[in-house]
VMD Tcl script that draws the C-alpha trace (Angstrom):
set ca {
  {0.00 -113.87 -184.26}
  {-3.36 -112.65 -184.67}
  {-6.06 -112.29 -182.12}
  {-9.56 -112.04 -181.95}
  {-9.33 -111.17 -177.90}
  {-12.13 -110.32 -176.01}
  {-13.71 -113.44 -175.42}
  {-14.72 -114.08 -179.03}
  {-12.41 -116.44 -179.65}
  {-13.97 -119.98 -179.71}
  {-18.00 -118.63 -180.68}
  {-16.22 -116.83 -183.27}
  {-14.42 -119.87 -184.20}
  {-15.32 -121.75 -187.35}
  {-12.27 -123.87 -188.55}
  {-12.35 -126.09 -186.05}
  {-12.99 -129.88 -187.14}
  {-14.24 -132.59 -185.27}
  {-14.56 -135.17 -187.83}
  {-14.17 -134.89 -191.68}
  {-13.41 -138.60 -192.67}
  {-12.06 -141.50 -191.32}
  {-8.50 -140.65 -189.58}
  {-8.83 -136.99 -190.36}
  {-8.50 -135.48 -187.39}
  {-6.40 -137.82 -185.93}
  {-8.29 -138.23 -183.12}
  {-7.13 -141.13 -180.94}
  {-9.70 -144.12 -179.88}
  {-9.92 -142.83 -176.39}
  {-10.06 -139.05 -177.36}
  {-13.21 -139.74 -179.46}
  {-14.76 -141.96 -176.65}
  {-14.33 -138.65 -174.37}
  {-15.28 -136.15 -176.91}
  {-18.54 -138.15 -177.66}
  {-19.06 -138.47 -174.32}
  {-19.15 -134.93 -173.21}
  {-21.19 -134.08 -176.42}
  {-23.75 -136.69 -175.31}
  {-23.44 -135.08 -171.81}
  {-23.56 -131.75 -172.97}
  {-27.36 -132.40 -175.24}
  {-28.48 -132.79 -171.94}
  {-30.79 -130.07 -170.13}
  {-29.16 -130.45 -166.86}
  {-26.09 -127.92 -165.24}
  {-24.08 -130.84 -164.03}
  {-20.39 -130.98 -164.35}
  {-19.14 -133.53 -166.89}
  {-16.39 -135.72 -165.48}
  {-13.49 -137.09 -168.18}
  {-11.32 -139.53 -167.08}
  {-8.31 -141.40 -169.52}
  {-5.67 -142.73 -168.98}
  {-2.03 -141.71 -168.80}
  {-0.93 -141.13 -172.16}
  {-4.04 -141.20 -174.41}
  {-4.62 -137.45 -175.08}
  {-6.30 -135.48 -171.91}
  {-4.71 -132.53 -173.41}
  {-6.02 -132.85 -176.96}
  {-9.88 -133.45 -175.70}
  {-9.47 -130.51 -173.01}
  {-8.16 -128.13 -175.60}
  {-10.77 -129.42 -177.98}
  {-13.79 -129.03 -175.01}
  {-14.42 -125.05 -175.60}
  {-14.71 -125.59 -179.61}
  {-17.10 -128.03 -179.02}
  {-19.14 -125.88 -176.07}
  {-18.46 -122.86 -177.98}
  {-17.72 -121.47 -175.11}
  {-17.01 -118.08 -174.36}
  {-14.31 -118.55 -172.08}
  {-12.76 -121.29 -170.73}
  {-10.66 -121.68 -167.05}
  {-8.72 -124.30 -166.45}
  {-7.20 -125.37 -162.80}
  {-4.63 -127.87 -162.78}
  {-2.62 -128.94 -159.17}
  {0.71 -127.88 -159.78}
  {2.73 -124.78 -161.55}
  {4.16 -127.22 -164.30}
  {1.21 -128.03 -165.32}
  {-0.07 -124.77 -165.54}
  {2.98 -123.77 -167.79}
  {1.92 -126.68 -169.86}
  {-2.05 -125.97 -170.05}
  {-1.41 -122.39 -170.65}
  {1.18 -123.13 -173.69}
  {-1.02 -126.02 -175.43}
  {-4.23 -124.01 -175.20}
  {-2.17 -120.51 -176.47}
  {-0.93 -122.51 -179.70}
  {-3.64 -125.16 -179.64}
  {-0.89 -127.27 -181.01}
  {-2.33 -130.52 -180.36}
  {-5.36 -130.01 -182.20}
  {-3.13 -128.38 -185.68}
  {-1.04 -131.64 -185.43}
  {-4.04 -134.20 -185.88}
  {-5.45 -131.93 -188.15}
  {-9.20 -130.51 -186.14}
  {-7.89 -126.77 -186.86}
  {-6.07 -125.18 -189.44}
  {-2.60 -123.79 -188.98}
  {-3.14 -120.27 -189.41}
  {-2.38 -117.35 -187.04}
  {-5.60 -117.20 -185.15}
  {-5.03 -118.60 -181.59}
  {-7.08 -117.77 -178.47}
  {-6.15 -115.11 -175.78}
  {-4.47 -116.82 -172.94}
  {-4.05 -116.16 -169.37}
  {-1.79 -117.77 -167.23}
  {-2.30 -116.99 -163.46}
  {0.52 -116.39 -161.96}
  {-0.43 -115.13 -158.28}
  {-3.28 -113.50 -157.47}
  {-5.78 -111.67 -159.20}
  {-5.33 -107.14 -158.89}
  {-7.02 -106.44 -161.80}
  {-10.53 -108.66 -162.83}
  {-11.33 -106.56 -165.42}
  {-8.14 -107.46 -167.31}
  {-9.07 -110.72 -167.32}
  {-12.48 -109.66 -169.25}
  {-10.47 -110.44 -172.86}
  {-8.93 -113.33 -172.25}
  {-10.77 -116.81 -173.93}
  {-8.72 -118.70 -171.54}
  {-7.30 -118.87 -167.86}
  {-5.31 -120.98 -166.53}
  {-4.18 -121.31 -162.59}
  {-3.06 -123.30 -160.03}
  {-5.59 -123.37 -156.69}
  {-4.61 -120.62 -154.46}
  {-5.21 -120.85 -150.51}
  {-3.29 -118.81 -148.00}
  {-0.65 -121.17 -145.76}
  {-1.77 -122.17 -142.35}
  {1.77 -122.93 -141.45}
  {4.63 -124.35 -143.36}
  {5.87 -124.53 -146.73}
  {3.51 -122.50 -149.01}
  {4.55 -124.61 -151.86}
  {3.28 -128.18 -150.83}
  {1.86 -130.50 -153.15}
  {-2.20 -130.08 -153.28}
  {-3.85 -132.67 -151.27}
  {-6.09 -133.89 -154.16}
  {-4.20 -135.60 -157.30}
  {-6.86 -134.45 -159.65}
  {-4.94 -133.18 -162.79}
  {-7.34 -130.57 -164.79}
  {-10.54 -129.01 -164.04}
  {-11.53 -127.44 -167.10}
  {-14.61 -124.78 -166.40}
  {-16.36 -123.50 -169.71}
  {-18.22 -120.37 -169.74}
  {-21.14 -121.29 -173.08}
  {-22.07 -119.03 -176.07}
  {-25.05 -116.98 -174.47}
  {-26.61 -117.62 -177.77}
  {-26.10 -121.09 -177.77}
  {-28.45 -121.99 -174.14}
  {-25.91 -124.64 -173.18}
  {-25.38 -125.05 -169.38}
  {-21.94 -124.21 -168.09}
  {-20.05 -127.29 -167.69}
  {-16.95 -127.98 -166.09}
  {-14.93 -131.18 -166.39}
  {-12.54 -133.06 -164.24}
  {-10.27 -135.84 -163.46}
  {-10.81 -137.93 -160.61}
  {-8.32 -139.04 -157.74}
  {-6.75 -142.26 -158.51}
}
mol new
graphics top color blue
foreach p $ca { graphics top sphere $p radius 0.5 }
foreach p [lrange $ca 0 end-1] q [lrange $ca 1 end] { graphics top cylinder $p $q radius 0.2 }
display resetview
């Protein structure tokens, strides 16, 4: 599997496709709602975070993996609440699966550099190649089980580091409580 590493991936990046012709991508109805509506967010000259809300089932994954081709971001870091869903982040960005499937990237052997947090962090500078991290919030215990349920049910917060070339603000992107 070939990688570019360094944090080169997604600037580097020129296969990706965000719409060729009708129904290629695939993109589903409320995946193209999203993705237009960070782009519109994004041509903005505000910092703000961008906030993405769908519903269960309609392709979070698919526009989150999608978000740093778009941004061209440098690097991306993605917190989600629980290790599961870490497991799950870290393997659909790695093989970008979701976006080969419905057809917005070609199925070769490029694939970003991904980092999935497992504990805490010794070594920063290792992290310095990776295009994506992934990790679970991490607070020391004030008593009891260390492996509780986070308090907020917020699913992904997706931070993207821009293209210095590109003079996009950073961005991040989240799903709010229900």
């Amino acid at each position: 599997m070939g990688e570019i590493g360094r944090a080169a991936y997604y600037p580097a990046r020129s296969g990706f496709r965000l719409y060729e012709a009708p129904e290629r991508p695939a993109w589903r109805p409320p995946q193209l709602g999203a993705i237009g509506a960070l782009m519109a967010h994004w041509s903005l000259p505000r910092a703000t975070a961008a906030l993405v809300s769908l519903p269960t089932g309609t392709g979070k994954t698919a526009v989150g993996v999608a978000a740093p081709h778009i941004l061209h971001a440098n690097r991306a870091l993605v917190v989600v609440p629980s290790m599961e869903l870490r497991r799950q982040m870290s393997l659909s960005f790695r093989d970008e699966g979701v976006l080969r499937r419905i057809g917005a990237l070609p199925d070769d052997e490029v694939r970003p550099v991904t980092v999935e947090l497992t504990g805490r962090v010794g070594d920063w500078a290792g992290l310095q190649r990776a295009d994506v991290v992934v990790a679970i919030p991490m607070k020391r215990p004030t008593g009891g089980s260390s492996k509780r349920r986070p308090s907020s049910p917020a699913s992904r917060l997706i931070s993207l580091e821009p293209d210095k070339d590109q003079d996009k603000p950073e961005v991040g992107s989240q799903e709010p409580p229900r």
